[in-house]
N, C-alpha and C positions, 0 to 999 in steps of 0.2 A: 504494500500500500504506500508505503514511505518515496516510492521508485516512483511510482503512478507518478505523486506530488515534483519529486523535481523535477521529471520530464516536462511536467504540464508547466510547472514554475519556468523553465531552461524557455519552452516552444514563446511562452508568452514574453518572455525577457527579447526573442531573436525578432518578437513579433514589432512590440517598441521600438527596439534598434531601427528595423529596418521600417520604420514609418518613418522616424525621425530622422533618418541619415541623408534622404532628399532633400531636407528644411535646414542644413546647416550654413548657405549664403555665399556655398562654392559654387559658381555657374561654370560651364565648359566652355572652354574657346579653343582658339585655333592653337597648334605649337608657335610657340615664340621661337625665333631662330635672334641669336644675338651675332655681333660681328665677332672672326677672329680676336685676340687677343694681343694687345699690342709688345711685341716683343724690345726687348729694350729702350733707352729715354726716348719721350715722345718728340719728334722735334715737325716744328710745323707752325703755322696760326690758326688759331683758334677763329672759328666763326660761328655763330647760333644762329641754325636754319631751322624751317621747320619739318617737325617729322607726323602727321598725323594730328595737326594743331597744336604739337605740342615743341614746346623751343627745346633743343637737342645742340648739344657743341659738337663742333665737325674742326676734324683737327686736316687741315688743309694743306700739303708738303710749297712752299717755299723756300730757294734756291738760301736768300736772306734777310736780317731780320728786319722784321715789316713796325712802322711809328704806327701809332693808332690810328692815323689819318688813312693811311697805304689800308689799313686793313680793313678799314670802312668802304671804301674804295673796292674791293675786293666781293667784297659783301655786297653792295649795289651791284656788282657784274652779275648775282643770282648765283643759282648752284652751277655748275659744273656738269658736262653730260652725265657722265659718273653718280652723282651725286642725284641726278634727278634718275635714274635707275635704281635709285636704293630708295626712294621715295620723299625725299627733301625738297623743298619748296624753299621761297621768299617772301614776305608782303614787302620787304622795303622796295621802294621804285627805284628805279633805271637811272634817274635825274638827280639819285641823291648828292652822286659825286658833283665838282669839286668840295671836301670838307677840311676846317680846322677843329682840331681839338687838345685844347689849354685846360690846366688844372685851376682851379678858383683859388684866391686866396684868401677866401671870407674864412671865419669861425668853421664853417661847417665844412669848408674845405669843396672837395668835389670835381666834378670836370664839365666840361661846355663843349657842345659838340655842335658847330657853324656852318650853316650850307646856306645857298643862294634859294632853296628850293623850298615852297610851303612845307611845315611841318604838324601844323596843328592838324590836318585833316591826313598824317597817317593812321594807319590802324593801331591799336595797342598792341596786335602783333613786330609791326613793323617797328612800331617805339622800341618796344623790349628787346629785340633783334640787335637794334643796334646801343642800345643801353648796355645788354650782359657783353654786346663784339667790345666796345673801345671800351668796357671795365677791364673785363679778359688781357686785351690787349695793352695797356695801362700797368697794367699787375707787374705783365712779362717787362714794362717797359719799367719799371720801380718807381713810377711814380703816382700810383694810387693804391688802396687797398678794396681789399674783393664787397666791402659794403657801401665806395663812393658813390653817393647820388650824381645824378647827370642830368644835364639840362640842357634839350634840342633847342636852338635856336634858327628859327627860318625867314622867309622874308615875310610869313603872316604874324611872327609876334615865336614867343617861347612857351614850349609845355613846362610845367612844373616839375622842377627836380625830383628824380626816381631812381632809387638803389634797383638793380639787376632783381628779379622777382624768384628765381630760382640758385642764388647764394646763402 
């Protein structure tokens, strides 16, 4: 009789289990495939393209080394054949180049990124694009650190300073 009870106890326990085990808030997707693994120091510029909507740093090989100007520059050229076969995008525009960019010497420090070309009517893609590129770039250059705020300036007027949204 005692057998009956744990079998019946055992069947009702697998019975729970396996109701519950659908309801745990794991959904299935596709296999993620990452990229190889970067074998020894990275050397390259960094650029934040996007991958999926989502800002992604693409370390881009360069012969040498690039001012944060160059690398904005770069960045307005758009991805790369290559690059747009791995599924990488832009929003910044084509017009962004020619740019300057100077470090602030107010309190809060920061940097200033100068183009001839509207800015207020980019996307906040396209802001942050080039906010986390010439932080990134800045970094490598030792004259800013990875939480400067930056402030686009264009010929409609300046967006408001903004630290890189993914440091």
């Amino acid at each position: 009789m005692n057998g009956r009870r744990t079998g019946r106890a055992l069947l009702a326990g697998g019975l729970l289990l396996a109701l519950l085990a659908p309801g745990c808030g794991v959904r299935p997707s596709e296999v993620i495939r990452g990229r190889p693994a970067v074998s020894g120091p990275a050397q390259g510029t960094g650029l934040y393209l996007l991958a999926r909507g989502e800002l992604v740093l693409v370390l881009r090989p360069v012969k040498v080394d690039s001012s944060p100007a160059d690398t904005l520059a770069l960045l307005a050229a758009g991805p790369e054949e290559n690059e747009r076969r791995q599924g990488f995008t832009s929003d910044v525009p084509a017009g962004l180049d020619p740019v300057t960019v100077t470090s602030r010497a107010d309190p809060a420090g920061g940097l200033t990124v100068r183009t001839t070309t509207a800015v207020r009517t980019l996307s906040a893609d396209a802001a942050d694009q080039i906010i986390c590129t010439v932080v990134d770039a800045a970094q490598q250059d030792g004259f800013a650190d990875s939480s400067a705020p930056v402030t686009i300036v264009g010929s409609d007027g300046a967006r408001p300073p903004r630290p890189c949204p993914i440091r």
